[in-house]
C-alpha positions in Angstrom: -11.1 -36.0 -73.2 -10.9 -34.1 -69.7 -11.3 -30.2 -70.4 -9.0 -28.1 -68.0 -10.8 -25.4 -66.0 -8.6 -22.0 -66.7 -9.9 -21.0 -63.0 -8.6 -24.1 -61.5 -5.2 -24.0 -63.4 -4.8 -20.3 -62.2 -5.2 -21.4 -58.7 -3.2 -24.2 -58.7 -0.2 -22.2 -60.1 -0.6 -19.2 -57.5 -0.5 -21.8 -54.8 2.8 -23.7 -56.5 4.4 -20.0 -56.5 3.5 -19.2 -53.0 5.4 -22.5 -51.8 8.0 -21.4 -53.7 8.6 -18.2 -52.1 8.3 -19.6 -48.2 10.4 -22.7 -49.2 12.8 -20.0 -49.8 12.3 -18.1 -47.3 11.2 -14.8 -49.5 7.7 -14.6 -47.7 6.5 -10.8 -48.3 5.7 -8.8 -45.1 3.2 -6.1 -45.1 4.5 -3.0 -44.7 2.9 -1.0 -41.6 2.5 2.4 -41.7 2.5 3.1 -37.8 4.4 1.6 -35.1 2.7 0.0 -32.1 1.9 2.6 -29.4 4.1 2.9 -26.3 2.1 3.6 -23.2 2.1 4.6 -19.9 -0.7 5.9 -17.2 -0.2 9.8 -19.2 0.6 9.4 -22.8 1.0 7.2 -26.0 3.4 7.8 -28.2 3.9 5.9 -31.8 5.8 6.7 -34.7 3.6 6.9 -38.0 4.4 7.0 -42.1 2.9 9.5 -44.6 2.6 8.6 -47.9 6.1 8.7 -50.2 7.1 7.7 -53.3 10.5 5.5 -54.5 13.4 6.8 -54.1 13.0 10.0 -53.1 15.6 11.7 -51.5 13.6 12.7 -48.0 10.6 10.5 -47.1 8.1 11.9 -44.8 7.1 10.8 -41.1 5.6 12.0 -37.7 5.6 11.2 -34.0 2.4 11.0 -32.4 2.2 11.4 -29.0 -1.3 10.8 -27.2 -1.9 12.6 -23.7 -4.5 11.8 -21.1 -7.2 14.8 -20.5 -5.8 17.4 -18.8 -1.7 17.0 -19.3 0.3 18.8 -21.7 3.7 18.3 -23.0 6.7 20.9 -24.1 8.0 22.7 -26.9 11.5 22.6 -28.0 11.2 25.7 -26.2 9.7 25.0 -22.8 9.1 28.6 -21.1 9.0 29.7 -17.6 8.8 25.4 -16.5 9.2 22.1 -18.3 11.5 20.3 -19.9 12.4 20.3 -24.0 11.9 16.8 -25.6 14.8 15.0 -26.6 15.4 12.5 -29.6 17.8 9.4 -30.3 17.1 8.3 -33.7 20.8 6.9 -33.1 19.5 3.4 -33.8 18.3 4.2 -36.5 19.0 1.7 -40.2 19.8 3.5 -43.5 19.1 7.3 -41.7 21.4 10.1 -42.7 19.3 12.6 -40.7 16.0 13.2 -39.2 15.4 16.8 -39.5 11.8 17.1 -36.6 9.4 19.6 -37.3 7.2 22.0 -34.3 3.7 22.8 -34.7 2.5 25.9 -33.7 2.3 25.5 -29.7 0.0 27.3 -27.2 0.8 29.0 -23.9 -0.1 27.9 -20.6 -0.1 29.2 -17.3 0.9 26.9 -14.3 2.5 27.5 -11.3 5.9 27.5 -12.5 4.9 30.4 -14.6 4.5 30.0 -18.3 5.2 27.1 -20.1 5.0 26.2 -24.0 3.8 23.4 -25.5 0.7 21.4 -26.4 -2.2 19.3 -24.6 -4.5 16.5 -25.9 -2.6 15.1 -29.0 0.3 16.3 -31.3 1.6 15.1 -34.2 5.6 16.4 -35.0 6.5 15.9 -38.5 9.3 14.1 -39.4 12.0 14.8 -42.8 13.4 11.9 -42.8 17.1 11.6 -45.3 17.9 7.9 -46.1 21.5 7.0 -46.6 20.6 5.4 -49.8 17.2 5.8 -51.1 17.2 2.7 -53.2 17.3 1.0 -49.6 14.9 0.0 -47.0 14.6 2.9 -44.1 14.1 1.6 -40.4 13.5 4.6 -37.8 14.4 3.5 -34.5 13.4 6.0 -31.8 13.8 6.6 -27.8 12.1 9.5 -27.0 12.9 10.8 -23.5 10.4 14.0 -22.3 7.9 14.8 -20.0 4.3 15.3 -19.5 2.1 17.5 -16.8 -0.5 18.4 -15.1 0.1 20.0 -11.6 2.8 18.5 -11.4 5.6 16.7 -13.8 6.3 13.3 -14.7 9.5 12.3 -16.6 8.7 9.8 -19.4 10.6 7.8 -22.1 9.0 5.7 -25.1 10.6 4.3 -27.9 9.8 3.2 -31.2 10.8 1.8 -34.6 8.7 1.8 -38.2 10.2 1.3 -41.4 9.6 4.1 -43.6 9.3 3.6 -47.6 7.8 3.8 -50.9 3.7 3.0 -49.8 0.3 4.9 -49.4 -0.5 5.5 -45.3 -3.7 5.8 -44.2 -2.4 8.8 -41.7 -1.4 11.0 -44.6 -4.4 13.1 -44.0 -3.3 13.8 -40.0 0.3 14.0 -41.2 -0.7 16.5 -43.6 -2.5 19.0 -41.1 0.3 18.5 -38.7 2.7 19.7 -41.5 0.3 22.7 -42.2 0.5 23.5 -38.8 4.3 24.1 -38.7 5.2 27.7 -38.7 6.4 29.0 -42.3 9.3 31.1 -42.4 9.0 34.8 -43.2 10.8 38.6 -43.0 10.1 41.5 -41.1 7.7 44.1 -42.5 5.6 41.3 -44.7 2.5 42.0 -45.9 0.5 39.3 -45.8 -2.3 39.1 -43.3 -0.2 37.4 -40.2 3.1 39.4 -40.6 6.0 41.1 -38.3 6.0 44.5 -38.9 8.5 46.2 -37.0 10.9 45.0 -34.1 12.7 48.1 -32.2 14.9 48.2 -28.9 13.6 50.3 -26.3 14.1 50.1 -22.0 18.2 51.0 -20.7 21.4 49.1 -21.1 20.4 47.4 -17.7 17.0 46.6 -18.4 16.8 46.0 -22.2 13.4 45.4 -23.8 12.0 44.9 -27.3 8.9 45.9 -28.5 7.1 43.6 -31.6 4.8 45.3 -33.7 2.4 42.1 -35.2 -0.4 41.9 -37.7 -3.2 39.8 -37.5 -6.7 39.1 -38.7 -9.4 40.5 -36.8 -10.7 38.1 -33.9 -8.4 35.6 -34.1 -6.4 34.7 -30.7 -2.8 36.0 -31.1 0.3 34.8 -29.9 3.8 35.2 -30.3 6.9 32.9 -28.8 11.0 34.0 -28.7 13.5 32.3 -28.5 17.5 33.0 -28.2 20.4 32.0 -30.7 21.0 29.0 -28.4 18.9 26.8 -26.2 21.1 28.0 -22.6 19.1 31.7 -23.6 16.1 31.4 -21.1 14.0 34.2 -22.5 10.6 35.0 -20.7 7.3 35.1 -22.7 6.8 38.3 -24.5 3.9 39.7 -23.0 0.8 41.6 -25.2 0.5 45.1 -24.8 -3.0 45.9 -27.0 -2.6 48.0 -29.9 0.3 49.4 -31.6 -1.1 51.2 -34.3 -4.8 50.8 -36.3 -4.6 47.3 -37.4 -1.5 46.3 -35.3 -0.6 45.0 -31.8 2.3 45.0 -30.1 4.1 42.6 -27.7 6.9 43.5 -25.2 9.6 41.0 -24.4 12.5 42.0 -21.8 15.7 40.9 -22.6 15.9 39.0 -19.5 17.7 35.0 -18.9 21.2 35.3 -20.6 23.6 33.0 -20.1 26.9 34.1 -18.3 28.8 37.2 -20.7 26.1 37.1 -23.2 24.8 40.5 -24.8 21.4 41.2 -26.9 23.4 43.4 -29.4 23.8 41.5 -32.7 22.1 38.3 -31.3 19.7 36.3 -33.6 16.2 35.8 -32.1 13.4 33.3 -33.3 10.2 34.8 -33.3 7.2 33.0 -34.0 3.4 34.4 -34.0 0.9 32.1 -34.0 -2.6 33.6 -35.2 -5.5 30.3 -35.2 -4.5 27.8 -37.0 -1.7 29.9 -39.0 1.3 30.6 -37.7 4.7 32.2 -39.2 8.5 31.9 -37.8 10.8 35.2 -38.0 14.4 35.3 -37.2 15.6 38.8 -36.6 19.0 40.0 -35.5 19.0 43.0 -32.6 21.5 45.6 -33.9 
């Protein structure tokens, strides 16, 4: 009597089921949790996953964009120079929106002035809003922006990862790119980074405003501002040393308005960046 090996048997039916499936055509594919990279003599750019669960109704994402040593990219506010990134997620399957998160930048000085923005690497996180979360996602990018050194080079990429229920092994980048992003805050907190005061000063023809920030002690300050709408070419606020014990003060001139525009009851973005902390205040100048 021939025994049956239990091992064997188990085999034998895995490899029966997997004909099955590709006689069907229902072979699985592997989901990826970054897109290929799209390259050119200055940067990389690729689109990456973080870790999400089913269904849920915003999945998380991030751009990663790679520069060669020594060029720098822009903010979505540039400065002095440069030129904002721009984003077609047009092409996009299943999106309802993709809402694109800023990490704190830095400043730099070149010799179009100042300009915004970031060098090395960056990851921007993405919230991404499926149409229906009980469906596959497919992001589907084209990235138009520009990277520098002395002098600018205009650059597009494009890119396209599905995006759904699955571990990533760039949750832990993602993560610290998302802790990076300013957090929102009021006037006169008091927390260790904080806005304590904004107050008009200067004439009717040369308005200023004067920014009264705190920070913790020997850690690089910064702060960035920008106008209700992106045609509102503000200049850096510059620092001024201390305002009070414990607080320093930056002065911004209320310089770059667009054609019949007037600082009196305009919204302004502020955003201080302190380290690796940063906070993003939106104040309105009665």
């Amino acid at each position: 009597m021939l025994m049956q090996d239990p091992f064997l048997s188990t085999a034998v039916c895995r490899l029966g089921l997997a004909a099955m499936v590709m006689a069907a055509g229902l072979v699985p594919v592997q989901a990826e949790d970054a897109s290929p990279w799209a390259a050119d003599a200055y940067s990389q750019v690729r689109l990456i996953a973080g870790t999400n669960r089913a269904r849920q109704p915003t999945l998380r994402a991030g751009l990663d964009i790679k520069l060669k040593p020594g060029w720098k990219t822009y903010w979505r506010y540039p400065g002095d120079s440069g030129v904002p990134p721009h984003f077609d997620f047009g092409a996009s399957r299943n999106v309802k929106a993709v809402d694109v998160l800023w990490p704190a930048p830095k400043r730099f000085a070149d010799e179009g002035g100042q300009s915004i923005g970031y060098h090395d690497r960056v990851i921007m996180p993405l919230r991404v809003v499926p149409k229906d979360p009980a469906q596959p996602v497919m992001l589907d990018l084209t990235l138009n922006y520009a990277v520098c050194e002395k002098l600018c080079v205009p650059a597009e990429a494009t890119a396209r990862l599905g995006v759904g229920p699955a571990a990533s092994a760039h949750d832990a980048a993602l993560a610290a790119a998302e802790a990076r992003v300013p957090r929102p805050a009021g006037i006169g907190g008091a927390g260790a980074l904080a806005i304590r005061a904004v107050r008009r000063q200067g004439t009717d023809q040369r308005p200023r405003i004067l920014v009264d920030v705190a920070a913790p002690k020997n850690v690089p300050v910064d702060l960035f501002a920008e106008g209700p709408t992106p045609d509102w070419a503000l200049p850096l606020p510059e620092p001024k040393g201390a305002a009070a014990p414990g607080l320093q003060q930056f002065s911004l001139e209320l310089d770059g308005l667009p054609a019949g525009a007037r600082p009196k009851g305009a919204e302004l973005t502020l955003t201080l960046v302190a380290g690796t902390e940063a906070i993003e205040v939106k104040t309105r100048l009665d």
